[in-house]
One Martini backbone bead per residue (centre of mass of N, CA, C, O) as a GRO file, in nm:
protein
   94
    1UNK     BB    1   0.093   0.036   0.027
    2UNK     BB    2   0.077   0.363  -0.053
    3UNK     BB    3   0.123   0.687   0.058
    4UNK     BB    4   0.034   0.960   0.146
    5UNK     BB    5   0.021   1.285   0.079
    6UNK     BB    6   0.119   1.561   0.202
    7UNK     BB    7  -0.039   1.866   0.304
    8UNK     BB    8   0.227   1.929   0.402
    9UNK     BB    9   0.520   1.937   0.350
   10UNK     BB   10   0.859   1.869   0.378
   11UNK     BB   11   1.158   2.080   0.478
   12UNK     BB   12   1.482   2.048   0.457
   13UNK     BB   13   1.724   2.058   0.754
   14UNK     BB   14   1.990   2.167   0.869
   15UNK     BB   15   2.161   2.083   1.222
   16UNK     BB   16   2.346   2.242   1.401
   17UNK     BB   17   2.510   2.121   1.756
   18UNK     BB   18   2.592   2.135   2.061
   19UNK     BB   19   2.703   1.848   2.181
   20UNK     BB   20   2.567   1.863   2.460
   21UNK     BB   21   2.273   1.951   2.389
   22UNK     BB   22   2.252   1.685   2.234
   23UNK     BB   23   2.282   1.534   2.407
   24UNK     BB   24   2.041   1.611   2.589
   25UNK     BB   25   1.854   1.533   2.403
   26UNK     BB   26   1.880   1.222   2.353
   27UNK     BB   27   1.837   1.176   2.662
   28UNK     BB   28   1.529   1.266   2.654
   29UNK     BB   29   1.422   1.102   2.386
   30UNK     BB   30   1.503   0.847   2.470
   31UNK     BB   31   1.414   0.465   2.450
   32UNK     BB   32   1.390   0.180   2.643
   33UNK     BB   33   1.201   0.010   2.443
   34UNK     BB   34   1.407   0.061   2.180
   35UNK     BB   35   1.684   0.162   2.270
   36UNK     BB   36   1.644   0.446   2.145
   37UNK     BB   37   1.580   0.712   1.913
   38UNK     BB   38   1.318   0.775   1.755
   39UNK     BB   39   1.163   0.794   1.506
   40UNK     BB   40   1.103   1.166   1.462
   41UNK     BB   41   1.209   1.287   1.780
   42UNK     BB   42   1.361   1.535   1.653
   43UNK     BB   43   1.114   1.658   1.457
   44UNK     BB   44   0.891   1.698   1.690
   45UNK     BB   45   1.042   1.870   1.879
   46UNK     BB   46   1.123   2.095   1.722
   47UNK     BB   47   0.829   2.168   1.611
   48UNK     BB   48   0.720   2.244   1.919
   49UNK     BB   49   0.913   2.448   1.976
   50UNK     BB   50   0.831   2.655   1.757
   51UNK     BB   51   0.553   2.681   1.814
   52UNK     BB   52   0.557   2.787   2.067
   53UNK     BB   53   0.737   3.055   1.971
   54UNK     BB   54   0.505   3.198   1.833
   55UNK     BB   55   0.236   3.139   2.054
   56UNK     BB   56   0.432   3.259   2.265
   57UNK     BB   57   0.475   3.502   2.502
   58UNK     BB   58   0.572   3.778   2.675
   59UNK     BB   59   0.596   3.889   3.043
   60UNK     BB   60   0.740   4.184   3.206
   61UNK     BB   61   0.726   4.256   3.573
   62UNK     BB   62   0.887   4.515   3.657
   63UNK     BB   63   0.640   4.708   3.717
   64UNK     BB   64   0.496   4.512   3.931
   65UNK     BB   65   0.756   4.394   4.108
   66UNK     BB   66   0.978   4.604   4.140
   67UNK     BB   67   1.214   4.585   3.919
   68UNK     BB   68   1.385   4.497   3.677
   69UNK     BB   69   1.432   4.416   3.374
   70UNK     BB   70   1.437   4.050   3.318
   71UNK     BB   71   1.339   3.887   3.599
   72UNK     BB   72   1.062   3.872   3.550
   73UNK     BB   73   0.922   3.617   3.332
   74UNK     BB   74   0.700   3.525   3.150
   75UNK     BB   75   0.538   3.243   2.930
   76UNK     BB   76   0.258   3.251   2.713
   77UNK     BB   77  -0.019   3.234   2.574
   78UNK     BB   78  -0.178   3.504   2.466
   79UNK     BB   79  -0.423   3.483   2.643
   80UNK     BB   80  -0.286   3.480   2.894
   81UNK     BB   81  -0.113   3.742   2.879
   82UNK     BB   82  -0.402   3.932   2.859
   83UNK     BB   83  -0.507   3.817   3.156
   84UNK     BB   84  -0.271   3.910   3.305
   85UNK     BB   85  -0.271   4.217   3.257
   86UNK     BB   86  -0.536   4.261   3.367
   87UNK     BB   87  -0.525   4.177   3.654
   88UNK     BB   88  -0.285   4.351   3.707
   89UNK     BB   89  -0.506   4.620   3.616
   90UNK     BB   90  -0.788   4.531   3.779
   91UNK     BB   91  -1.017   4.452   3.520
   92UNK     BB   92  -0.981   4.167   3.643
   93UNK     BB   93  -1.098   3.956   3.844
   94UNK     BB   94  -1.036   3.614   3.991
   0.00000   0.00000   0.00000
């Protein structure tokens, strides 16, 4: 039986990291009962990263907690960061 073409193809990137990223994303990925990293379990995982950074938000909290920027941020899905501003600014109840 032949294979159904993708609805959306997929796209051939070379992916260079650094020695230790691999051991650890390997370690990471391993099934002790494949006993390997399964076939195709890193680019579900790179592709898994990718969408959750375009799809999630930061909010930088240094205005709330009175602090630097950059030591308290948040990172959620846009509508999480939308209702945290909301709450943060009073506007809604909890």
């Amino acid at each position: 039986m032949s294979r159904r073409p993708n609805v959306v193809p997929p796209q051939l990137l070379n992916l260079s990291l650094p020695l230790d990223v691999h051991s650890k994303l390997t370690l990471h990925l391993y099934s002790e009962l494949e006993q390997r990293v399964p076939h195709g379990a890193y680019s579900r995982f790179i592709q898994e990263r990718i969408r959750e950074y375009f799809e999630h938000k930061q909010l930088d909290l240094a205005s709330w907690a009175n602090t630097d920027q950059g030591i308290f941020i948040v990172t959620a899905p846009s509508e999480t960061i939308a209702t945290l501003k909301l709450l943060l600014a009073g506007d809604l109840k909890p």
